[in-house]
C-alpha positions in Angstrom: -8.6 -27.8 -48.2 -10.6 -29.1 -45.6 -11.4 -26.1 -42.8 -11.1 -25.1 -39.6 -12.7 -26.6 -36.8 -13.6 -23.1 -35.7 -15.0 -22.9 -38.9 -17.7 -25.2 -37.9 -19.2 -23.1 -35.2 -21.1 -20.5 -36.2 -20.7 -16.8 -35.0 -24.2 -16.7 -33.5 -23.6 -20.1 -31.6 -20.5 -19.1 -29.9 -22.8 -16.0 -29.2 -25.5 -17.9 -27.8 -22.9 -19.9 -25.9 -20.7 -17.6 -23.8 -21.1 -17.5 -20.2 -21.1 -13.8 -20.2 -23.5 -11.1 -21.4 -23.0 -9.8 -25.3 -25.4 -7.3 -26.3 -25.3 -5.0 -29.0 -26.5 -1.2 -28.5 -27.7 1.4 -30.7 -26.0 5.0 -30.9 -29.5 6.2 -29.1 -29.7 3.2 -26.7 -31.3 1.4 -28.0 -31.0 -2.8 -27.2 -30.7 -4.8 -30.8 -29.6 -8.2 -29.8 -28.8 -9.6 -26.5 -27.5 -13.7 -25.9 -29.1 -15.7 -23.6 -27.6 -15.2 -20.1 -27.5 -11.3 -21.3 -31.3 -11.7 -21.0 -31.3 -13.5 -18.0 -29.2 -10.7 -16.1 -31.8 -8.5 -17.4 -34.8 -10.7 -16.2 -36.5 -10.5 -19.5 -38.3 -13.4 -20.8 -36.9 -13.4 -24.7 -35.3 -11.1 -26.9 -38.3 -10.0 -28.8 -39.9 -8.4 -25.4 -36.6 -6.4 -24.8 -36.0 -5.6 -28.9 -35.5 -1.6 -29.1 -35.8 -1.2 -25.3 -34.1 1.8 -24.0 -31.2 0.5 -22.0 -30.3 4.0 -20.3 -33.9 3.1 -18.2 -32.2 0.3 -16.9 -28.6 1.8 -15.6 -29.1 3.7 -12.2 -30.0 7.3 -12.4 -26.3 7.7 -10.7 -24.4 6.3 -13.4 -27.3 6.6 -16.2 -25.4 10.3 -17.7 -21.9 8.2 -17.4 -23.3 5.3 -19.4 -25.2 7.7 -22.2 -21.6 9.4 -22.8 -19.4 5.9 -22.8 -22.3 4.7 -25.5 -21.5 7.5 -27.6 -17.8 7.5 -27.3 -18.2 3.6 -28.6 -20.6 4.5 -31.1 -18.0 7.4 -32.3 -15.3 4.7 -32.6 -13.8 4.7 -29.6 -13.2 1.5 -27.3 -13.1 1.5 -23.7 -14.8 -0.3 -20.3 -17.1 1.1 -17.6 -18.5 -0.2 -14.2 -22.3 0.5 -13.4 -25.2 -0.4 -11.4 -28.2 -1.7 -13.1 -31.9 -2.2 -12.3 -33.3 -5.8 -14.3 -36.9 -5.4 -15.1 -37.7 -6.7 -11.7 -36.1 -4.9 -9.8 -33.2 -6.9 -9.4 -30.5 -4.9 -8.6 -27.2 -5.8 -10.5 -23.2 -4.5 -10.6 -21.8 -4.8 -14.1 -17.9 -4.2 -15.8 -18.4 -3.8 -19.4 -15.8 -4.0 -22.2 -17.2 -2.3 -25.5 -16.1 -1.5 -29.1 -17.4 -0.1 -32.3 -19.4 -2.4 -34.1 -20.9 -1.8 -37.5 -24.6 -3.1 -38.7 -25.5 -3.8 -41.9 -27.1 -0.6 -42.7 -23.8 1.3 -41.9 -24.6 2.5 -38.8 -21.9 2.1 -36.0 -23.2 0.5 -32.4 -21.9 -0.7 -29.3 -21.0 -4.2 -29.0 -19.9 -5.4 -25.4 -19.0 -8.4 -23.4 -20.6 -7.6 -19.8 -20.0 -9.5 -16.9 -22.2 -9.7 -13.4 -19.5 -8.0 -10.5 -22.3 -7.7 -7.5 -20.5 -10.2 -5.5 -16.8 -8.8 -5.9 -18.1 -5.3 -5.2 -19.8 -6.0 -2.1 -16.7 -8.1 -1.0 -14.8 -4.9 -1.9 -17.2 -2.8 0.1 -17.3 -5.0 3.3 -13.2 -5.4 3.4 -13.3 -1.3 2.8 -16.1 -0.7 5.8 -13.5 -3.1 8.0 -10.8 -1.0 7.0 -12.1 2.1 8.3 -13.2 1.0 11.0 -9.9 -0.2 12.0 -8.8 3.1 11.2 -11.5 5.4 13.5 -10.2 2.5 15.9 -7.1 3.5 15.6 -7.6 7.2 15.4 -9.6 7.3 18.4 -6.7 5.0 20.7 -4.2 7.5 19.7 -6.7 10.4 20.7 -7.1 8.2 24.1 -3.6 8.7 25.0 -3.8 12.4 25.5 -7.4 12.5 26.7 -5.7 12.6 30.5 -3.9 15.7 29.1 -7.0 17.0 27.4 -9.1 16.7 30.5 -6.2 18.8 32.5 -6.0 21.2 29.7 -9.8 22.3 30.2 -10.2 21.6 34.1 -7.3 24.5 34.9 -8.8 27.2 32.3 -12.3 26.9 34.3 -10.5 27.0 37.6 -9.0 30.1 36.5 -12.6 31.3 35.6 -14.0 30.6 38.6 -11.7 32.5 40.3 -11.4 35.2 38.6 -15.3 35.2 38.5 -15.5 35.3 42.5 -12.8 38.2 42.7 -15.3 40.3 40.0 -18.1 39.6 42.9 -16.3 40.8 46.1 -15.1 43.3 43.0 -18.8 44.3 42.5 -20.0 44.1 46.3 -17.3 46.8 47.3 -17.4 50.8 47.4 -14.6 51.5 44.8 -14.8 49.5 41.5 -11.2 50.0 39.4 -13.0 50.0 35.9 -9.5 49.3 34.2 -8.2 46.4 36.8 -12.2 45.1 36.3 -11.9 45.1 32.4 -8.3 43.1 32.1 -10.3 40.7 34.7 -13.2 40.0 32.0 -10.8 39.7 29.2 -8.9 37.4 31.7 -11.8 35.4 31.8 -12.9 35.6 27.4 -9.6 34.4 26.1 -9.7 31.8 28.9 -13.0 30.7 27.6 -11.5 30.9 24.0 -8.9 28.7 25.2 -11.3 26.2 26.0 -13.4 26.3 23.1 -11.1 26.0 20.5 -9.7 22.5 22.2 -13.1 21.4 22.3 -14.0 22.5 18.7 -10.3 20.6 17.9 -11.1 17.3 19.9 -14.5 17.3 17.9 -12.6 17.7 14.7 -10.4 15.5 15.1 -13.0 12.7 16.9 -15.5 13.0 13.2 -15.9 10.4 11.1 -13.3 11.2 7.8 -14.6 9.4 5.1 -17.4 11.9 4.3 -14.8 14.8 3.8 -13.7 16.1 0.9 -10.1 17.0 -0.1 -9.9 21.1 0.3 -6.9 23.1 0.8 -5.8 23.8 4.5 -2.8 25.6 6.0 -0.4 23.0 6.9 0.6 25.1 9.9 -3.0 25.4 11.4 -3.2 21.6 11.1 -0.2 21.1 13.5 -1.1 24.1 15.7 -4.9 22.3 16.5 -3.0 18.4 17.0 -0.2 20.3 19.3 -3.3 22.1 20.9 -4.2 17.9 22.0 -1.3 16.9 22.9 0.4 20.1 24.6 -0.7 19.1 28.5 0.8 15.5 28.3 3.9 16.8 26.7 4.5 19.1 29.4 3.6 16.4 32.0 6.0 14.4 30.3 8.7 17.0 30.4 9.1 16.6 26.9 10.2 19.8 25.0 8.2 20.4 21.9 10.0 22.4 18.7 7.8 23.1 15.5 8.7 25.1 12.4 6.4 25.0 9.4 6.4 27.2 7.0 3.2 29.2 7.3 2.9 30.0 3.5 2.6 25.7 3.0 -0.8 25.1 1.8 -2.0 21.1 1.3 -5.3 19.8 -0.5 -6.0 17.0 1.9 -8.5 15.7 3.8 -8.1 17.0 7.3 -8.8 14.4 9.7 -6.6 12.3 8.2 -3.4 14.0 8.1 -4.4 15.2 11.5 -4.6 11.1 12.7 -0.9 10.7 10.8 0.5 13.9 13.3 -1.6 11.8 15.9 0.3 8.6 15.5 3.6 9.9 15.0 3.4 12.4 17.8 2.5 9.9 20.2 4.8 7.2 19.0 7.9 9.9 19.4 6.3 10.5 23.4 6.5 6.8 24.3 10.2 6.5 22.4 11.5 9.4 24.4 10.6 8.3 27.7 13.0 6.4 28.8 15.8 8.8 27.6 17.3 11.5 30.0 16.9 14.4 27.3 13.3 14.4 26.2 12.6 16.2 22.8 10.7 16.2 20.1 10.9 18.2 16.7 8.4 19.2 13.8 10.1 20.7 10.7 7.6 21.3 7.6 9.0 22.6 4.1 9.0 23.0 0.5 11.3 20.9 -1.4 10.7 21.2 -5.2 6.6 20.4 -5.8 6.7 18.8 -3.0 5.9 19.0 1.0 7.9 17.4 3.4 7.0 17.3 6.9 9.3 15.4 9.5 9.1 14.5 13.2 12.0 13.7 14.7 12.8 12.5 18.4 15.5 11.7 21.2 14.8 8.3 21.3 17.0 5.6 20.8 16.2 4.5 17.4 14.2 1.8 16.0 16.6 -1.7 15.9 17.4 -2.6 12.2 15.6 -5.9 12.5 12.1 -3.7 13.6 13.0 -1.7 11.1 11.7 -3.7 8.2 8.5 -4.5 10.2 7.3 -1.2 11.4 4.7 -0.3 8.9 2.9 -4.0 8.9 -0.7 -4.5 10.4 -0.8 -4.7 14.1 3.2 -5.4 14.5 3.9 -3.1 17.7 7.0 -3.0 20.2 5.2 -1.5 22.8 3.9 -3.1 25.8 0.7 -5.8 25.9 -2.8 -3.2 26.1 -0.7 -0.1 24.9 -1.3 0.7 21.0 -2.4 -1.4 18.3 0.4 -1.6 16.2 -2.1 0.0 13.6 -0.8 3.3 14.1 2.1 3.3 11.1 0.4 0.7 9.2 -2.6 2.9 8.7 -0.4 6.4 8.5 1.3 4.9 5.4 -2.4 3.9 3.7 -3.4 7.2 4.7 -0.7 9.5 2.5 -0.7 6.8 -0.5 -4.4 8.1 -0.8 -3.0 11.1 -0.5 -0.8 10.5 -3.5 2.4 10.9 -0.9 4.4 8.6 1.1 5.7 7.9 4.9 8.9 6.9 5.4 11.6 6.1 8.0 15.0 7.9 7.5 17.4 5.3 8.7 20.6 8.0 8.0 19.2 10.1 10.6 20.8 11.1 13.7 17.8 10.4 15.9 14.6 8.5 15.1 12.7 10.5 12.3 9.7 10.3 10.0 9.0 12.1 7.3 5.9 13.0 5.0 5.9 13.5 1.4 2.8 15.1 -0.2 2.2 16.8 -3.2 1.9 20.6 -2.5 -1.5 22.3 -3.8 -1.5 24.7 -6.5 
């Protein structure tokens, strides 16, 4: 019976020939046998200078213990693929996805055969179209934080009128015969919780002004998050004569990360300011509870409503309603990015009564 045609080519040519890297690992490391473009991604000059080379030296001491234990799981039987960054021998440095198995040699012993391909280029296109993202997104955060900075600006410029006066009444206080200790002491602590006051929206407007990406997910109060956003947005509210309501359970607890869910309050709060201006009745309403293993936080307004051809364009990239030079139309796009890396969701509830959002996230332990 006459054969294949696959039977003509030879395992080691179609070896030799692939375009990607093959290699073949030893249980300690070790490299036994490498094709040819395997060898040039590791800038070695043949396979006898590299035989028995430790390949650990050559995976980044960030990803070298990773690497060690996804050899042994192979070598153990296991299959399975891994990314890593890699130094060539000079100094070439490389991003590589392998795809390994068992393999076993002629003497018995099991090793790690992989097909490896070079991924520099995809993960610095990654990288770049993630650095645009978030800087979009501290774009973003910072225009909604511009919207209250009016507000803000009030909010500290009447506390330190108040302690300048009650700073010159403590001097004519001082300068006359008959000093009324007790009148004198509720004047200072006048004048601390003023100063409080102040701090604690400056120590919020920093918070929420930081760069997020470095911060971890830890578990906050959910109230205290709301509490410090209302703290920015209290003054334009009141200017606005729009009535503020918040419940939140105080026992709600969330593993986020804060300046995030801080920028979706942002956005939302400020979108439910601009929707209720031109109504008669101005209001706006927080409401935060358990339901099941789950948090749901809504904010809901007196506006009129979002128009069911909007509707279905709302959360896309800079699609806004609002006026040319007022908000990005980033706002709801980003909020929704925001809770899907927070395993959650923003939606729209289109059966309610008065324009409403809502947050889902998963409640911590």
């Amino acid at each position: 019976m006459k054969g294949n045609n696959l039977d003509l080519i030879s395992l080691d040519e179609m070896f030799q020939s692939t375009p990607s890297c093959l290699k073949v690992i030893s249980s300690a490391g070790e490299l036994l046998h490498m094709n040819p473009q395997g060898l040039v991604l590791a800038e070695a000059e043949n396979m006898e200078s590299v035989f028995r080379a430790n390949v650990y030296d050559m995976v980044v001491p960030e990803h070298r213990d990773e690497f060690i234990r996804f050899n042994k799981r192979v070598c153990s039987g296991q299959r399975g693929s891994l990314v890593f960054e890699l130094v060539a021998l000079k100094g070439t440095r490389r991003w590589m996805e392998s795809y390994a198995g068992p393999y076993t040699l002629a003497s018995g012993e099991v090793a790690h055969i992989a097909i490896t391909n070079d991924i520099t280029a995809r993960v610095e296109t990654e990288k770049q179209v993630l650095e645009q993202r978030q800087a979009l997104a501290n774009s973003a955060r910072l225009a909604a934080l511009g919207e209250f900075v009016g507000g803000i600006a009030h909010e500290i410029n009447n506390p330190l009128a108040i302690i300048s006066g009650k700073l010159g009444l403590l001097e004519m206080v001082l300068e006359s015969q008959e000093i009324d200790k007790d009148a004198f002491k509720e004047n200072i602590r006048e004048v601390m919780e003023t100063t409080d006051r102040i701090s604690e929206i400056i120590h919020n407007l920093k918070t929420f002004s930081r760069d997020p990406d470095r911060d971890d997910f830890q578990e906050y109060s959910l109230a205290k998050i709301i509490e410090e956003i209302l703290s920015l947005c209290a003054e334009k509210l009141r200017l606005s004569n729009i009535d503020i309501e918040c419940r939140i359970d105080p026992e709600i607890n969330i593993v986020c990360q804060k300046v995030q869910i801080s920028q979706v309050m942002m956005n939302l709060i400020n979108n439910a300011c601009d929707a209720v201006m031109q109504t008669d009745v101005r209001w706006i309403k927080i409401l935060g509870r358990r339901i099941g293993g789950l948090v749901e936080l809504s904010v809901s307004d007196s506006g009129h409503g979002i128009a069911e051809d909007v509707e279905e364009k709302i959360f896309d990239p800079f699609f806004t309603t609002k006026e040319l030079g007022k908000g990005t139309g980033l706002g709801l796009s980003i909020s929704s990015s925001i809770l899907s890396h927070h395993n959650g969701k923003l939606i729209h509830r289109k059966d309610s009564i008065n324009t409403q959002f809502v947050l889902k996230l998963p409640i911590s332990a």
